[in-house]
C-alpha positions, 0 to 999 in steps of 0.5 A: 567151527575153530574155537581156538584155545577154547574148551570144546566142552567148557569153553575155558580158555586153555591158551599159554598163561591160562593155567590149562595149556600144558594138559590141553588135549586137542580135541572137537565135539558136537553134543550140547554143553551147559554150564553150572547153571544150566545155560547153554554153552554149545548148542547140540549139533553145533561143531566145534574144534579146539582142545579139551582142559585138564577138568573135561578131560579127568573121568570117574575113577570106577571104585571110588567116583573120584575124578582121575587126571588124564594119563593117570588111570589104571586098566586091567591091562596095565597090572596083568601081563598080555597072557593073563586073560584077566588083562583083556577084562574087567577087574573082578569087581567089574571096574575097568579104570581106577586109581593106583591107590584104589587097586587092590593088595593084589592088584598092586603086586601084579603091578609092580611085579609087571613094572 
């Protein structure tokens, strides 16, 4: 089902003039999605093709549990060159996506001396 310029998880309206076009995301979805109160937004299995607004998309930074902004994470691949194996890791605390203010002082050296 096209939904439009609905949230395919929230159901927010991400149409120009919103206030969520410009980090919408395309996007489809199938599992169940319920609002604050536990309503029924979409039901499970129910197919739905539209887009995905900035707050559904923004995930938990690893270290600090604080949402990240699309595009805005830091993985070990970013602070290591592609020779260093720590780059096809986890950081050494196991965290794989964190902000930039929540890498390590070393972590960030590598990072910019990478840049």
């Amino acid at each position: 089902m096209d939904i439009g310029n609905r949230c395919v998880n929230c159901g927010e309206d991400t149409s120009f003039g919103s206030g969520n076009f410009v980090n919408r995301i395309p996007a489809d979805a199938d599992y169940e999605s319920l609002d604050e109160q536990g309503n029924v937004i979409f039901a499970d299995g129910e197919y739905r093709d539209g887009y995905l607004c900035p707050d559904c998309s923004a995930f938990e930074c690893d270290r600090c549990d604080e949402m990240i902004s699309i595009d805005e994470d830091i993985c070990p691949y970013d602070v290591y060159d592609e020779d260093d194996p720590r780059g096809q890791e986890e950081f050494s605390d196991g965290s794989w996506r964190v902000h930039f203010e929540c890498l390590t002082k070393e972590e960030r050296q590598h990072l910019k001396e990478s840049a």
